[in-house]
Structures are given as C-alpha cells and as structure tokens.
C-alpha positions as CSV (number, residue, x, y, z in Angstrom):
1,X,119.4,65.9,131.8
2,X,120.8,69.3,131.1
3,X,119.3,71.2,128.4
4,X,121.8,71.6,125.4
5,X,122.7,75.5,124.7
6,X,124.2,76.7,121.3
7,X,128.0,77.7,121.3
8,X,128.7,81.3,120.1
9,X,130.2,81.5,116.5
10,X,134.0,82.1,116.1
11,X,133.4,85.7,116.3
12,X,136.7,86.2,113.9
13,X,133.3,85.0,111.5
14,X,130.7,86.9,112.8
15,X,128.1,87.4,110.8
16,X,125.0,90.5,110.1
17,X,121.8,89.2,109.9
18,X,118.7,91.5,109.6
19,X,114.9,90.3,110.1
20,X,112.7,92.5,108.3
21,X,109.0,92.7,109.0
22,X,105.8,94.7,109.2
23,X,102.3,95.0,108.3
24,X,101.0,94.4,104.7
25,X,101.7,97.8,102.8
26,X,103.6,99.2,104.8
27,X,106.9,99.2,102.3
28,X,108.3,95.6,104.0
29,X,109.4,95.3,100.4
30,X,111.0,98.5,99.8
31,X,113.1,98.0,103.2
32,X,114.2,94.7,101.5
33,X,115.6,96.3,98.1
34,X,117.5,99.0,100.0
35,X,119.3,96.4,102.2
36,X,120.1,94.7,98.6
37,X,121.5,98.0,97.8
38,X,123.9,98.2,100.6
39,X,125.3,94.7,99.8
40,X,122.8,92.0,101.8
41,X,121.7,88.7,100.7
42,X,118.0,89.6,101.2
43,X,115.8,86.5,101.6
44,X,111.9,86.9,101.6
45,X,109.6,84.9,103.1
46,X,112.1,82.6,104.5
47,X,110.2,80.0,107.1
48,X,111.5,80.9,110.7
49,X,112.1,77.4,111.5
50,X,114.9,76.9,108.9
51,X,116.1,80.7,110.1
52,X,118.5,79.0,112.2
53,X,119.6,76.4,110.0
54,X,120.2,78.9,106.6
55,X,122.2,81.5,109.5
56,X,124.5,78.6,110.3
57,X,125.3,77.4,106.6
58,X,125.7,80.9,105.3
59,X,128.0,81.7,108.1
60,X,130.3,78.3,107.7
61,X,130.2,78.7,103.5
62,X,133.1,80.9,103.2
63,X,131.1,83.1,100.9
64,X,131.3,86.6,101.7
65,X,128.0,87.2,100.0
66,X,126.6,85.7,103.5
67,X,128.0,87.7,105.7
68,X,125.4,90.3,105.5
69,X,121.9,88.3,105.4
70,X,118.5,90.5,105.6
71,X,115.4,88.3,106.0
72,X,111.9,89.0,105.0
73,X,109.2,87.7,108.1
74,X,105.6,88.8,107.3
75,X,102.0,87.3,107.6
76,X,102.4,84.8,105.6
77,X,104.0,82.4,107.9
78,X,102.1,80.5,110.2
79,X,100.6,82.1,113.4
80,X,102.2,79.2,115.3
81,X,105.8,80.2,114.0
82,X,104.8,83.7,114.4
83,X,104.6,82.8,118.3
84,X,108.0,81.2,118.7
85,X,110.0,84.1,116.8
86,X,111.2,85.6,120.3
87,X,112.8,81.7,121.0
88,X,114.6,81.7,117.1
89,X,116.1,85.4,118.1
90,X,117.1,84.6,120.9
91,X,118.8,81.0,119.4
92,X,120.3,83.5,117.3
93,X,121.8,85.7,119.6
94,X,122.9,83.4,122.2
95,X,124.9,82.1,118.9
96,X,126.8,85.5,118.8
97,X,125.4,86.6,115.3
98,X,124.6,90.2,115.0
99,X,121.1,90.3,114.5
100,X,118.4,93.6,114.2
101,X,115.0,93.2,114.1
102,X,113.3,96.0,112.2
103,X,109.5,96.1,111.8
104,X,107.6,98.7,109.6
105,X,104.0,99.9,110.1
106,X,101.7,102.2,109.5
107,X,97.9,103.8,110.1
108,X,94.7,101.5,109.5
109,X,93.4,104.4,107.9
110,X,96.7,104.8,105.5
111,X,96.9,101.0,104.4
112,X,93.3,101.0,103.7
113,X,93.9,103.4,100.8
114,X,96.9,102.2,99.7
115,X,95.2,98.4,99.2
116,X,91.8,100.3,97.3
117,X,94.8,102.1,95.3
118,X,96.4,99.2,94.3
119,X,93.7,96.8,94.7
120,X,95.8,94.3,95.9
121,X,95.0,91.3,98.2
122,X,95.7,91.3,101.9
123,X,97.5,88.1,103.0
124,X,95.0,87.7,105.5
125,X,91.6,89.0,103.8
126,X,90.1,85.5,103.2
127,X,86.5,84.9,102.0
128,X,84.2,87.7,103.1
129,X,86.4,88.8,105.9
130,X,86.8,92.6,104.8
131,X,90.1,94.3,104.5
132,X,89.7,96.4,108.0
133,X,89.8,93.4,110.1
134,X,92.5,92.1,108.4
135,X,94.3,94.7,109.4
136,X,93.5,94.9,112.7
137,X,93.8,91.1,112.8
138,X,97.3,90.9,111.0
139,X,98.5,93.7,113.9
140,X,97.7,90.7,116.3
141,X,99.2,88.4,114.5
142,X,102.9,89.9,114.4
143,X,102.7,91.2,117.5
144,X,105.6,88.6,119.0
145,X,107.8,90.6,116.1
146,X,106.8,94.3,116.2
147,X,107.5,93.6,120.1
148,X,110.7,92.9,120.0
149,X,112.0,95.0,117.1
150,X,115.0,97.1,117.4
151,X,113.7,99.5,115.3
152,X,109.7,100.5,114.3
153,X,109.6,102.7,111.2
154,X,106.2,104.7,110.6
155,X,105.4,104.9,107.0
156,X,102.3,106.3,107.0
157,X,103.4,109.9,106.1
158,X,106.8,109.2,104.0
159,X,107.4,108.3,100.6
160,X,109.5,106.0,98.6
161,X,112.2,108.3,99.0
162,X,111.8,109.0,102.6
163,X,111.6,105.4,103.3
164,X,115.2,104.0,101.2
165,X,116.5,107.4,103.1
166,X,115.9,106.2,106.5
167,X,116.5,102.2,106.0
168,X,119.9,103.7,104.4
169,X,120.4,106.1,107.7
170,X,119.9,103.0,109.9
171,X,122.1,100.2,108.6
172,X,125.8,101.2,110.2
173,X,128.1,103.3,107.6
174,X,125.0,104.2,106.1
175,X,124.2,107.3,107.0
176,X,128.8,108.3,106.6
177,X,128.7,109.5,109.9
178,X,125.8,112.0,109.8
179,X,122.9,112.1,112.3
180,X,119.9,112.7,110.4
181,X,117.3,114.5,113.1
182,X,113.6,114.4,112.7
183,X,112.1,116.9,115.2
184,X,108.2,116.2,115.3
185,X,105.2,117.1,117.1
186,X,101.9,115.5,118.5
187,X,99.1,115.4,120.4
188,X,98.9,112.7,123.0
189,X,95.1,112.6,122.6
190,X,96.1,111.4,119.0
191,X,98.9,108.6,120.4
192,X,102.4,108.6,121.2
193,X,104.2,108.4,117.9
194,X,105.5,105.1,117.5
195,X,108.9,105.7,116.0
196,X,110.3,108.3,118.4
197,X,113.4,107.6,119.6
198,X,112.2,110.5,122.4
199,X,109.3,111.9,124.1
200,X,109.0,114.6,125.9
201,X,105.8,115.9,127.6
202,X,105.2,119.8,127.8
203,X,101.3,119.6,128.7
204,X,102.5,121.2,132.1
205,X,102.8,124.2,130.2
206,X,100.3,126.9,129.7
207,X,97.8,126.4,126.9
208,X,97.0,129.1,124.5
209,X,93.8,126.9,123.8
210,X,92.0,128.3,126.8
211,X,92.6,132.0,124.6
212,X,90.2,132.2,122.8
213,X,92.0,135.4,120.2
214,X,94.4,131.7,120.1
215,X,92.4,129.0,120.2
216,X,91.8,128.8,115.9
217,X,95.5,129.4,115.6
218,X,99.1,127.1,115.7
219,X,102.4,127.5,117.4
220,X,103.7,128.6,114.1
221,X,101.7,131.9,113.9
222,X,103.3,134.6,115.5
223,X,100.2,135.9,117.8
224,X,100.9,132.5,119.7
225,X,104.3,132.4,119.5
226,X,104.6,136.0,121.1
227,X,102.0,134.8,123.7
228,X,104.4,131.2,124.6
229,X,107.7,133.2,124.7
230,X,106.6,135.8,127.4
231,X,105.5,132.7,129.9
232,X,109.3,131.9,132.0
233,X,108.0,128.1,131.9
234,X,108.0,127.7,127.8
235,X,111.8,129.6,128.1
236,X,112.4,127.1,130.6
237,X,111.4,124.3,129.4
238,X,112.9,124.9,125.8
239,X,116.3,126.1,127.6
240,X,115.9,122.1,129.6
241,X,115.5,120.4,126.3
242,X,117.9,122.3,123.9
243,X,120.4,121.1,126.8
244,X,119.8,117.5,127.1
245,X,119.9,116.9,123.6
246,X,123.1,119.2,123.1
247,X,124.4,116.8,125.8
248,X,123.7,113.8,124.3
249,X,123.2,113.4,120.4
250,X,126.9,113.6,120.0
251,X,127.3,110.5,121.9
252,X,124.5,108.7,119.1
253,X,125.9,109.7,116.4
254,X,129.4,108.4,118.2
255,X,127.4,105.0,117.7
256,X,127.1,105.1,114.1
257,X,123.5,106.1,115.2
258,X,122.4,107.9,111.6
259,X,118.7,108.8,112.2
260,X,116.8,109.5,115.3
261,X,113.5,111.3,115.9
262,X,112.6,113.9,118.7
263,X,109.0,113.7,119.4
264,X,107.2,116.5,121.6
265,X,104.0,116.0,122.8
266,X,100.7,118.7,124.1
267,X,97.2,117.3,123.9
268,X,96.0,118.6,120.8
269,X,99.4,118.8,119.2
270,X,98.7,122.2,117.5
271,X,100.2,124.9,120.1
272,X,102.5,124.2,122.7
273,X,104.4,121.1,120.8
274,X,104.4,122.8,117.4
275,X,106.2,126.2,119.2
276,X,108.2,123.9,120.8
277,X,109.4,121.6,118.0
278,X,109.8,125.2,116.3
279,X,112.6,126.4,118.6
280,X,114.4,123.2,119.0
281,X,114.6,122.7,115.0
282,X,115.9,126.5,114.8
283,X,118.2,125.9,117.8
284,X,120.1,123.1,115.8
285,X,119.6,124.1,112.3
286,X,123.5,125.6,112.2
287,X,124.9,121.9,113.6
288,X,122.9,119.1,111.7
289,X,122.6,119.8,108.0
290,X,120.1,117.1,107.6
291,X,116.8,117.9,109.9
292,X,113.2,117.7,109.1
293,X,110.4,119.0,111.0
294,X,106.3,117.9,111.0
295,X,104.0,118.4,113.0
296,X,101.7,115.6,112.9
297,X,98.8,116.6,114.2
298,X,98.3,120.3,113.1
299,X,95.2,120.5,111.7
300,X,96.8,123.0,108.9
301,X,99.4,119.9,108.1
302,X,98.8,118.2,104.7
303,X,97.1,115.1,104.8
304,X,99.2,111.8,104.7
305,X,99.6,110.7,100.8
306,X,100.3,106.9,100.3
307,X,101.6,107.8,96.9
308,X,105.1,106.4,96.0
309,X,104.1,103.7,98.2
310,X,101.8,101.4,96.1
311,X,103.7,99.9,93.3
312,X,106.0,97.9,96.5
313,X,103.2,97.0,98.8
C-alpha cells in the first residue's frame, strides 16, 4: 500500500498563510495585530491539527478575506502537537500554499521583567514552578517551531514601534521596495545574535584590549579608532566587507527582501566589532535612508527597556 500524498492547490488559488509564534512576552501578539493591519485573517491559538483542515476551506471559500491567513501557535497547545508541527508544515507545503514561519523571542533576563511588570501569568508557570523555569522550559517546548522558522525576531531591545516596523518590513510590499539595514555589533563570548541575517568574525584582528591606554575605552572613541585604522588588516578587512555587501544587498532587496541585519562579531564586542560596524554604517549611510546601528554589547550601551512591550504580552 502506497502512502497517500496531498495534490498541490490550483496555484491560479494560491494562497498566504503565516504561522506566528514565539515565547510568552515576547510581542507574539503585537506580530498578530500588524499582520491584521496589512490585510490577514489572523487566527490565534488555532489547534495545529485542524491547521490543515481551516487552510483548505479558507482556500476553496471564494472569499478573498482568506487568501492571506496569519496563525497564532504558542505554548498553549499541547507538547505532543508541538512535536508534529514540522509534519503539518510540511503537509502544507507539499500542498503548494505559501507558507512563513516566523518565531519571536527574546532574553530570560528581559521576559522576566516584563512578566514582574505586568504581573501576568506564564502559560506554563503552574503551581510552585517559578517563572525562570518556565521560561527555560517553554524554550524546550517550541523548539520543533523556533527550528524551523523562516524568520527569528529578537525583541529583547526593541519597542512597540520597532517591532510593527520590522513585521511590516518583512511581509512582501511591506517595506515599498526599501531595504531597511540594521548594522549591529557583539561579542561572541556574549552569543551569536540570533536574528542576523550575517555574521562576520573579525577576532583575527588585532585587539586594542591588550593596550592598556585602550583597554577602558570603545571603538567609538577616537584614541581607538586612530589606533584600528593604522593596522593594514582592519583597512582590509573593512575594504572585504564594504565589498561583499555592495555586491549583494541589491540582489535582497531585488527579493522584496525589506529588512536584514548585519551582525559583526569580536569577543568582547566593545572594540574591534563596534569600529567596524562604525565604518560599514558610515560607508552606506548615502545609499540606504533607513539604517540603524547598536552595538549590543558595549558596556556604555543603554540597558534593554521592556517598556512599550507589556500591555501585549
């Protein structure tokens, strides 16, 4: 007995469909609304074993209201249906429906004081169980989704604002054919930033760390930027980047590609990356009109505000 496989749809009716995700408090909701705003039929909370079964009436209705569908997949569905997601995408797929899995996280630390801000419950913070392991436990849990996503957002250091701004920059037309560029540096001692879209490594270059008239300063004071331009490797290096990404984000934003983060990384993340990130950003300030720069793990940098966040948690 063969095993029966799904026939694409008539792809005259193709259809959008968008799975939304992420860990509790980290703006699932927010992502949600803005789809609504572009014109989806948002769903949240939808069990995944009807996610095949509501895809295939909303595509046969005739209603255009379904042709854009945006579903919201959390911790509230069972671990067991959590585990068979990658089997319902692919059903999907293999279907021909046009589907995008974006998931949205953000630090333990971060979520933490957005729940004691809100003092809301945690889906998963049951009994005596306290809210730091269900966080860490909840990460587990979704783990078959946040593998698998398209896209990962990082809201740990962006606002309500920043958030619509990038779900808007994402969906196709969205961002009307502008590539919004996010230049960022880090430390890899600190983790590779989870929503780059690139990573470069520069720890090959000399460190002003080992100065010690350096060491207490960043890449954007001037003693240490003076002391990184004079070394032929840092020109080099900088001249290898600026290239490649001359050469190529002409061709994303070809793709309807509206938002895309460069990510350079040192160890500490408060020299060599920040100079770096510096350059690049100044290099092309005069093409993209819409580019931000942080550096995430200066020790000068603001720290993270959850504000703007709480009230859609």
């Amino acid at each position: 007995m063969h095993a029966h496989a799904e026939r694409p749809e008539d792809p005259k009716r193709a259809m959008k469909l968008v799975i939304v995700s992420g860990l509790s408090g980290a703006g699932k909701t927010v992502a949600l609304k803005q789809y609504e705003d572009l014109g989806y039929f948002c769903i949240d909370n939808l069990p995944l074993q009807l996610l095949n079964q509501v895809s295939r009436r909303a595509l046969h209705s005739g209603d255009p209201r379904y042709e854009r569908l945006a579903i919201g997949v959390d911790a509230r569905e069972s671990p067991s249906e959590i585990a068979r997601f990658p089997r319902y995408l692919q059903r999907l797929r293999d279907r021909g429906i046009q589907t995008h899995v974006l998931f949205l996280r953000a630090d333990a630390t971060v979520l933490l004081q957005r729940y004691s801000e809100t003092r809301r419950r945690h889906p998963l913070a049951h009994g005596e169980l306290p809210l730091s392991e269900a966080i860490h436990r909840e990460q587990a849990l979704l783990a078959p989704i946040a593998n698998l996503a398209d896209a990962t957002i990082d809201t740990s250091n962006k606002n309500l604002h920043a958030l619509r701004e990038e779900i808007h920059s994402q969906v196709p037309g969205g961002g009307s054919g502008k590539l919004l560029l996010n230049f960022e540096s880090f430390g890899f001692r600190n983790g590779v930033p989870e929503d780059a879209d690139f990573v470069f490594d520069i720890r090959c270059l000399p460190n002003p760390h080992w100065n010690p008239a350096l060491r207490a300063l960043s890449g954007r004071d001037a003693p240490v930027a003076e002391w990184l331009s004079h070394e032929p490797s840092v020109r080099r290096m900088i001249d290898d980047l600026h290239a490649f990404l001359e050469r190529w984000l002409p061709e994303y934003r070809k793709q309807d590609r509206a938002y895309l983060t460069i990510a350079v990384g040192c160890t500490g993340g408060q020299h060599r990356s920040v100079y770096v990130i510096e350059q690049l950003a100044r290099a092309f300030g005069n093409q993209y009109d819409q580019l931000t720069v942080r550096h995430r793990d200066l020790q000068s940098a603001p720290a993270p505000s959850p504000q703007g966040m709480e009230k859609d948690i």
